[in-house]
N, C-alpha and C positions, 0 to 999 in steps of 0.2 A: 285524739288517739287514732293512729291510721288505722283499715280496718284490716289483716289479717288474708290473704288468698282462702286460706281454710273454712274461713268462719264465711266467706264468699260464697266457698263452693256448696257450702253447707245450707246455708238460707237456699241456693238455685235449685239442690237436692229436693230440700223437703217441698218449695212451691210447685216443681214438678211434678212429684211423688203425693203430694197431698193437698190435691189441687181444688177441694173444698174448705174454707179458712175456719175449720172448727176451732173450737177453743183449747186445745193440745198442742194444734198446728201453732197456735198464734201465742202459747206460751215456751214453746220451744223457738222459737222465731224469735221470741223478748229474751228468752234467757239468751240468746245468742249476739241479738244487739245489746246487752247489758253485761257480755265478757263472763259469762257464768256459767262455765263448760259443765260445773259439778251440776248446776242445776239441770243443764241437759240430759246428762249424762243419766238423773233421776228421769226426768221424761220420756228419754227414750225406752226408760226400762217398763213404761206402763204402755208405751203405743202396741199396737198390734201392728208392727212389720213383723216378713217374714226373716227368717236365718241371716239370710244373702243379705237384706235389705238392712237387718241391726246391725251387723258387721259392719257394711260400709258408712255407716252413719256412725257409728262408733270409732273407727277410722276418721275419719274426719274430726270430729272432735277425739281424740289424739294429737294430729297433724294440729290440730290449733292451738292444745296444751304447749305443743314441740316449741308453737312459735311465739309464745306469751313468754316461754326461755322459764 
């Protein structure tokens, strides 16, 4: 399965933004290579980003829902 711009930008996102590989990072990072936006979409709801930061992370898986159709 080709992978997705979204689910691209989203892995570059979070290795940027959470650039020690705790174990939150590194389960939102599986649920992403494993197509499991819902699973994220729980993970992101327990990280502690800020406002700005859930948003665009939320966006983004979005944009990735948009393109799984």
């Amino acid at each position: 399965m080709p992978v997705s711009q979204s689910r691209v930008s989203l892995l570059r996102w979070l290795r940027r933004q959470l650039r020690q590989p705790v174990a939150m990072r590194e389960h939102l990072e599986a649920a992403v290579e494993n197509d499991d936006p819902a699973e994220a979409r729980r993970l992101v709801g327990q990280m502690a980003f800020s406002d700005e930061q859930r948003r665009h992370v939320l966006a983004l898986v979005d944009a990735w829902e948009a393109e799984r159709g």
